[in-house]
N, C-alpha and C positions, 0 to 999 in steps of 0.2 A: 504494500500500500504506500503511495504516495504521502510522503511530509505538507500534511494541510499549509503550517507554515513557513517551508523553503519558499514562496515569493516574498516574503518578509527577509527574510532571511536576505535572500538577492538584492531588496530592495537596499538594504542597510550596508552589504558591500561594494555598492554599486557608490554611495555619497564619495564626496571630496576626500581624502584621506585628510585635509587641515580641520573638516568639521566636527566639533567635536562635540555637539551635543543635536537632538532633534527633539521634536517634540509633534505625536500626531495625537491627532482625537482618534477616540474609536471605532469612528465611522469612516476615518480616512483609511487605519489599518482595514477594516473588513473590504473597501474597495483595495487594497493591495493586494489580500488576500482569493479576492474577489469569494467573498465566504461570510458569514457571519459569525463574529464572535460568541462562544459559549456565552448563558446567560453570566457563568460567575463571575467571569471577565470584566464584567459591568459589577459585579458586589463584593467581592471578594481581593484582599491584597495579595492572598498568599500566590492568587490566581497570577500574579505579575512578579512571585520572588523570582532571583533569580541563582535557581537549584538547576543544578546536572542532572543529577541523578534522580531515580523514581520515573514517575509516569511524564514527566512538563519538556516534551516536545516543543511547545510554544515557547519556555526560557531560552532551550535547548539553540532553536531556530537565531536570536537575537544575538546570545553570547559565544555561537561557534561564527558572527560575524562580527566579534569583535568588540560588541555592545554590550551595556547592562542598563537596566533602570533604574532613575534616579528618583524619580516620583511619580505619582500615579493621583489624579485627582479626580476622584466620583461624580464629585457635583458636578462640573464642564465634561466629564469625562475626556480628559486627555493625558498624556502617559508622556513625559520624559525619557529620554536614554541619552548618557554621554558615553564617550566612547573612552574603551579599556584602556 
């Protein structure tokens, strides 16, 4: 099965290497994804640690391109990452 996440993934190695942080809304990632985000995605922080290991493909996708999240904000829903 296909990694829902590698166009994220793409997306994030694809930026400037001088860039060093981004910042999208939720809605921006699921048109990257062209997918919709799990609901937890939207409720949940743990849904955005950023763990290797276990089931989180979706960390998985962001930090094997070099990125981590910095913050993640429910209200706006939109999600920080700078780069490693």
């Amino acid at each position: 099965m296909a990694n829902k996440y590698a166009p994220l993934e793409n997306y994030l190695r694809d930026l400037p290497e001088n860039q060093k942080e981004v910042r999208f809304g939720f809605r921006q990632i699921e048109r990257i994804l062209n997918d919709k985000l799990p609901s937890s995605a939207y409720e949940y922080r743990q849904w955005w640690e950023n763990e290797k290991e276990g089931n989180h493909v979706n960390a998985r996708s962001w930090l094997k391109a070099g990125w981590k999240i910095d913050e993640v904000n429910f209200k706006d829903k939109w999600v920080r990452l700078v780069r490693q």
